[in-house]
Every structure is written in structure tokens, then in C-alpha cells.
C-alpha positions in Angstrom: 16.3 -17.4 -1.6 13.1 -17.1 -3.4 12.9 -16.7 -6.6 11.0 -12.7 -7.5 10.2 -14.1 -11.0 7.9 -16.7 -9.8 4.7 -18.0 -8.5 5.9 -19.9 -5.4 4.6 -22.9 -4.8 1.7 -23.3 -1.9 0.6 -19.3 -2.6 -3.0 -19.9 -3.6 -5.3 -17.1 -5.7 -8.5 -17.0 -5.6 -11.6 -14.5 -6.2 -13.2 -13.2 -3.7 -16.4 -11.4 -4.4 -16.9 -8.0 -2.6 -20.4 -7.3 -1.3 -21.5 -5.2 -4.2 -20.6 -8.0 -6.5 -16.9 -6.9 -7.6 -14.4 -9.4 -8.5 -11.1 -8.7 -6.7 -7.8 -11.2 -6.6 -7.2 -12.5 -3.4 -4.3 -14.8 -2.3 -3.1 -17.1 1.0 0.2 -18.4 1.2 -0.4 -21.0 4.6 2.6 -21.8 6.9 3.0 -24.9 8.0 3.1 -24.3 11.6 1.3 -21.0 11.6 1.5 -18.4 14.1 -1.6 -16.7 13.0 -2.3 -15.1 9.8 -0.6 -12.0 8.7 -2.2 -9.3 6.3 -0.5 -7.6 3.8 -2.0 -4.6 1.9 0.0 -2.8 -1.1 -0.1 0.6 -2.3 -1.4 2.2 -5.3 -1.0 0.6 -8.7 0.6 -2.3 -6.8 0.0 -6.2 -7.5 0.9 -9.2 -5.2 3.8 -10.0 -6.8 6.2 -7.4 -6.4 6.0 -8.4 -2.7 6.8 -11.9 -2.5 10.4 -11.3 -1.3 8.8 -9.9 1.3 5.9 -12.7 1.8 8.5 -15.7 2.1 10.6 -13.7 4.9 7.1 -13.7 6.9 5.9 -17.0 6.0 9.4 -18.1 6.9 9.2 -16.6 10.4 5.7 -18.6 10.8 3.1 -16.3 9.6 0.6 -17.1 7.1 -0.1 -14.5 4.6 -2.7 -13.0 3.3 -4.3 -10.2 1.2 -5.9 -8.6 -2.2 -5.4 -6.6 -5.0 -7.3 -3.6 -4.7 -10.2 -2.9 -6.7 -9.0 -1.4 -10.0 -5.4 -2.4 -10.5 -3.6 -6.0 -10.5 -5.5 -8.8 -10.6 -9.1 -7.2 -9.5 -9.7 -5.8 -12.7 -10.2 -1.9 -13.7 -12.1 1.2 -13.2 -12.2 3.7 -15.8 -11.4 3.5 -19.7 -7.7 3.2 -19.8 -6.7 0.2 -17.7 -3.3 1.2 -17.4 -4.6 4.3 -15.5 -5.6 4.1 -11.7 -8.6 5.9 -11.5 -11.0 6.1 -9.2 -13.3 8.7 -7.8 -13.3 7.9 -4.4 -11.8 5.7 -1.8 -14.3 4.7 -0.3 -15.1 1.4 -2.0 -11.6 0.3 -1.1 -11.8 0.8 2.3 -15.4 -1.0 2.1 -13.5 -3.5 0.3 -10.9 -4.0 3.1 -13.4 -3.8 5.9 -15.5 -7.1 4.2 -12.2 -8.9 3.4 -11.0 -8.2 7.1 -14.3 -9.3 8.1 -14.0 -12.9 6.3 -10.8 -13.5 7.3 -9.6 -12.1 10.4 -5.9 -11.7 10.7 -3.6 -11.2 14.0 -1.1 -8.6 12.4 -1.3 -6.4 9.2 1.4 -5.3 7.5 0.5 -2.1 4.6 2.0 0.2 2.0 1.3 3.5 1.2 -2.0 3.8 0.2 -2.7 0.7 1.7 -1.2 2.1 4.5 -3.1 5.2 4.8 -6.6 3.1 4.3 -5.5 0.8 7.2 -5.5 3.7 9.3 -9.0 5.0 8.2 -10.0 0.7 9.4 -9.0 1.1 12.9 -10.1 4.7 13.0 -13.4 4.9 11.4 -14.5 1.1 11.4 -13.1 0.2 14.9 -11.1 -3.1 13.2 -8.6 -4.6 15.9 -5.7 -6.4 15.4 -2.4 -7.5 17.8 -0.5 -5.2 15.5 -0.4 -2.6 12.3 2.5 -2.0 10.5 2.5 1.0 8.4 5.3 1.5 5.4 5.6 4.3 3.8 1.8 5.6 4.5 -0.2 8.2 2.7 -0.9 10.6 5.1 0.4 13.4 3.0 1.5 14.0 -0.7 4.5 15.1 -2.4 5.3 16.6 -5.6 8.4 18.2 -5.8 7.8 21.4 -4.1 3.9 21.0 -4.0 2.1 19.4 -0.9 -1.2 18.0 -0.4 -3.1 21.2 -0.4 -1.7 22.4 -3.5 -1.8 18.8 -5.2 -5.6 18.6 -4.3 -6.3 22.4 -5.7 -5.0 21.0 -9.4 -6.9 17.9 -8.9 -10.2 19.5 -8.2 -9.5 22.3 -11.4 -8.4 19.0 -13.6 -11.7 17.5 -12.8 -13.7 20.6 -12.8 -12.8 21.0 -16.6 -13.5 17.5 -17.2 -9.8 15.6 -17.1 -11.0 13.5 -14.1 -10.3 9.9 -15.9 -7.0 11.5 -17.6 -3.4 10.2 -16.2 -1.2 13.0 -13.8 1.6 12.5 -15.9 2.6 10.6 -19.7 4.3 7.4 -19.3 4.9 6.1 -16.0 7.7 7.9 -13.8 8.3 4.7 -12.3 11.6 4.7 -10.7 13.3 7.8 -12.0 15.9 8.5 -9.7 15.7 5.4 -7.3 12.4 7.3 -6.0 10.6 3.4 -5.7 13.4 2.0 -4.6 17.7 2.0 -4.6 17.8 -1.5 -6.0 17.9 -2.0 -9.9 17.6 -5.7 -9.5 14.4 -5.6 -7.6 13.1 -2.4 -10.3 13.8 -5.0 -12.7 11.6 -7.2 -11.2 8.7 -5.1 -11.6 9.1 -3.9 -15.1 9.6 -8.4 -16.1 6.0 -9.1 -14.1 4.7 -6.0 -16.1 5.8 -6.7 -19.3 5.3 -11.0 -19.0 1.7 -10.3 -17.6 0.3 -7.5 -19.1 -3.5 -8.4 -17.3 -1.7 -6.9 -13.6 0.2 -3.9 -14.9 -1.3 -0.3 -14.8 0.7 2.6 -14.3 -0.1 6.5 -14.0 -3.3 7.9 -11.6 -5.6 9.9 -12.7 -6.3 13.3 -11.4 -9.7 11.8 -9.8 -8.1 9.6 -8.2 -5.3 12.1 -7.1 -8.3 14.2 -5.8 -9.6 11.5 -4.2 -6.6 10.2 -2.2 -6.6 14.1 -0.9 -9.9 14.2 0.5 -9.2 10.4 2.0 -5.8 11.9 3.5 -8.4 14.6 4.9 -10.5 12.4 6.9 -7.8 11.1 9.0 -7.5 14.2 11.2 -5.9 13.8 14.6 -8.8 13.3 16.9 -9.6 10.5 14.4 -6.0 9.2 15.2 -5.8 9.7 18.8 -9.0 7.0 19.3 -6.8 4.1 17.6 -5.8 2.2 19.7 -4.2 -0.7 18.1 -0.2 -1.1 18.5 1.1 0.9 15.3 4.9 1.1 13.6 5.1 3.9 11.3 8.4 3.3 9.1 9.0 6.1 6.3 12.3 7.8 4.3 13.3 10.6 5.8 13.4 12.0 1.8 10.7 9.7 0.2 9.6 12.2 -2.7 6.1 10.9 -2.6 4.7 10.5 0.7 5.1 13.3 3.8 7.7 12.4 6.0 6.3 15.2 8.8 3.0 14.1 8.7 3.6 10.3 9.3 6.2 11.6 11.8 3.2 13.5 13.4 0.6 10.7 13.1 3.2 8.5 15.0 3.0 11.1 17.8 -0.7 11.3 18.0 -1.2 7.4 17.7 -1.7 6.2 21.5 0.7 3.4 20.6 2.4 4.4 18.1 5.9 4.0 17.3 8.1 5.7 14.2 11.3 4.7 12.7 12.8 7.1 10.1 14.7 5.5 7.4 18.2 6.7 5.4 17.7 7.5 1.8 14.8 8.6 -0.1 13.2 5.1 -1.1 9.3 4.8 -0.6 8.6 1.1 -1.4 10.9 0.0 1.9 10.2 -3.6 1.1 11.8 -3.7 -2.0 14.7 -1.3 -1.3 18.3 -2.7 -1.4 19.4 -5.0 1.1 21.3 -2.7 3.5 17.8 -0.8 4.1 15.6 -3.8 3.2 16.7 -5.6 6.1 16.9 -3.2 8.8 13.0 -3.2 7.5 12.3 -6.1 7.9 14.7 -6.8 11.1 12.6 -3.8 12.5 8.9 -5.5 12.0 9.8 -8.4 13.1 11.1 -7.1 16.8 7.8 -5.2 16.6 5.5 -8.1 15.8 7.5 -10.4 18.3 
């Protein structure tokens, strides 16, 4: 058992210095008899930490892991004036950012959340990346909120920043985990709130309506001619009820994919790799056939 509340020992970070000069948190945990280096990419607002449960299981199967923080939230600093608001304007610099990291150190698999999901998919269909494997959790191929899809979420973003609320948080506070909507587990919840309060410097919380805006028109991009010329291996796992991400359209980006495969999940959780253990480990049982 690893212990969630902790720096393990042998994961190193570093900074790594993007091409236009931006500072952004990198970390490699080494295996000791490696079977190639895996790539792990979080979603929005995320920050290493509240995956290393998930990093020792792959380290302990032989793969040495690797990844960042993206560019304006953990440990790679901030963009905008509220640092506990994810802003951007576009999400283009992040897959920029991904394609020079991927370029530096080349994995065999990757393994992505969410957002980091959805800009993994954008890598192997607009920049061409290759790897054995992609496994996507969760990914952001369409929005949810409440009864509102993506269309209607990106008409308020557009108005919000029209009338100049771009930099301005969707929502006060931070919804977080109302209703188990992160996650089932309280424990592993928990977790995330300790990390947040005991190291302020990583936290952040709400987006902002540019970056909702943004996220819309990258979600745009990845129509399905765009995903019928991937042709990397590809697991798609999602909630069949996750309240934040589309289940139909990663259900139909699993059908377009040449090699794709999908497995829907019970219960409405969207961060699958910190769920409770009855659906944790079918996750995790699950990528590991697939990366066999």
C-alpha cells in the first residue's frame, strides 16, 4: 500500500522548460526493471499527486512513469489573475506543450484523463504521435451540465466572454465532489482536499468561462474524419452516468477509432482512477489486459 499522503520515494520532479520558455512541473518515477516508459496525463485542474495510487500500481507492474502538470494549474504555475481559477484562452499551448514533452521523452504507452484525455486524441490525430498504446479515461469529447450539452455550454461561454467575464470562474466555490460526481470514495476525496489544503502552491479550483469556451472549440476539432486516421491502439473507459463528460460521444469516438476499444463503467464517477475499489480495480484490471 502506498501511502496517498506522500511523496514516494524515487519519484523525481523536475522543470522542464517548454519551447516558448514556460516553466511546467515534470516528474519520473523509474522502475527498476523497466518495461518501457509509461505516460500519464491528468485532466483539468489536476496535479500529480492525486494519481499516485494509481502510479505505484503501474510502476509495480514494470512501467516507468512519466508526465507534467499542465500549463496553468499544479505545479506549472498560472495563467490569468486568480490562480485558483483555470483559465486559459485556448488549448492550443497545451497540446504544443504535450507534443514537445512527447518529443523529449518518448514513451511506449500513455495513459490520460479527461482533458488530458481529449488532448491526447488531438496528438495522434493532428500531430501523427505514435505509441504501442493510448489509454483514454474519462475523455473530453463532449460536455455536461446537467441538462446542457456542449453546444449550449459553448453558446454561454462565448456570451460570458463577449461581455467581458472571460477570466471569471463558471461557478463560486469549487463543486468539487458534490454528490460523488469525482469519485464514490470519501477516503480518496479526502485525499485531495489534504494535498490542497497542505500545499496551497498546486491547488486551483473553478474554470473560467474562457477556458470553458475554449475546451468547446478544442472538443470541435476532433471531428470524425480526424478520428478515423488514428491509428494507434485506443481504450476508451467512461461512466455510463459521469455528469461531466459525454458518455455517447466517447461511446461514438470508440466506434470511429480504427482500433478502438470501449468499456462502459457502473456508477456515475468521472475520475475512474480514484473511484472506490470495487470500480478502481476493474480499471485498472482492465488497462492492464489492454497494455499486456
Amino acid at each position: 500500500m502506498i501511502d496517498r499522503r506522500r511523496h514516494p520515494p524515487g519519484l523525481a520532479f523536475t522543470s522542464w522548460r517548454a519551447r516558448d520558455g514556460w516553466s511546467l512541473r515534470a516528474y519520473d518515477w523509474p522502475a527498476p526493471a523497466s518495461r518501457g516508459r509509461l505516460l500519464f496525463l491528468g485532466g483539468r485542474g489536476d496535479f500529480a499527486e492525486k494519481y499516485l495510487e494509481a502510479m505505484a500500481h503501474w510502476r509495480g507492474c514494470g512501467w516507468s512513469v512519466s508526465g507534467f502538470d499542465w500549463r496553468g494549474q499544479g505545479g506549472s504555475g498560472r495563467v490569468g489573475h486568480d490562480p485558483l481559477v483555470n483559465h486559459l484562452d485556448s488549448l492550443d499551448p497545451l497540446l504544443d506543450d504535450l507534443a514537445e514533452f512527447v518529443a523529449a521523452r518518448p514513451a511506449a504507452v500513455v495513459v490520460a484523463h479527461s482533458m488530458g484525455a481529449h488532448l491526447l486524441l488531438r496528438l495522434l490525430a493532428e500531430k501523427r504521435a505514435r505509441f504501442d498504446a493510448a489509454v483514454l479515461s474519462s475523455p473530453m469529447l463532449g460536455l455536461r451540465a446537467g441538462p446542457l450539452g456542449t453546444p449550449a455550454i459553448a453558446a454561454l461561454a462565448a456570451a460570458a466572454a463577449r461581455t467581458g467575464r472571460g477570466e471569471r470562474r463558471v461557478w463560486e466555490g469549487d463543486a468539487g465532489n458534490v454528490g460523488g460526481r469525482m469519485t464514490s470514495c470519501p477516503e480518496r476525496q479526502a485525499d485531495k482536499v489534504w494535498w490542497k489544503t497542505n500545499h496551497p502552491q498546486i491547488a486551483s479550483g473553478a474554470p473560467s468561462w474562457g477556458w470553458t469556451r475554449a475546451a468547446c472549440a478544442s472538443i470541435a476539432r476532433l471531428r470524425p474524419a480526424a478520428l478515423a486516421a488514428v491509428d494507434t491502439r485506443a481504450l476508451l473507459l467512461v461512466s455510463r452516468r459521469d455528469p461531466i463528460v459525454s458518455p455517447r460521444a466517447v461511446a461514438r469516438a470508440a466506434r470511429i477509432l480504427p482500433l478502438g476499444q470501449l468499456e462502459l463503467l457502473p456508477g456515475r464517477g468521472h475520475e475512474l482512477l480514484r473511484e472506490a475499489d470495487p470500480i478502481r480495480e476493474r480499471v485498472l484490471a482492465r488497462i492492464d489486459q489492454f497494455l499486456d
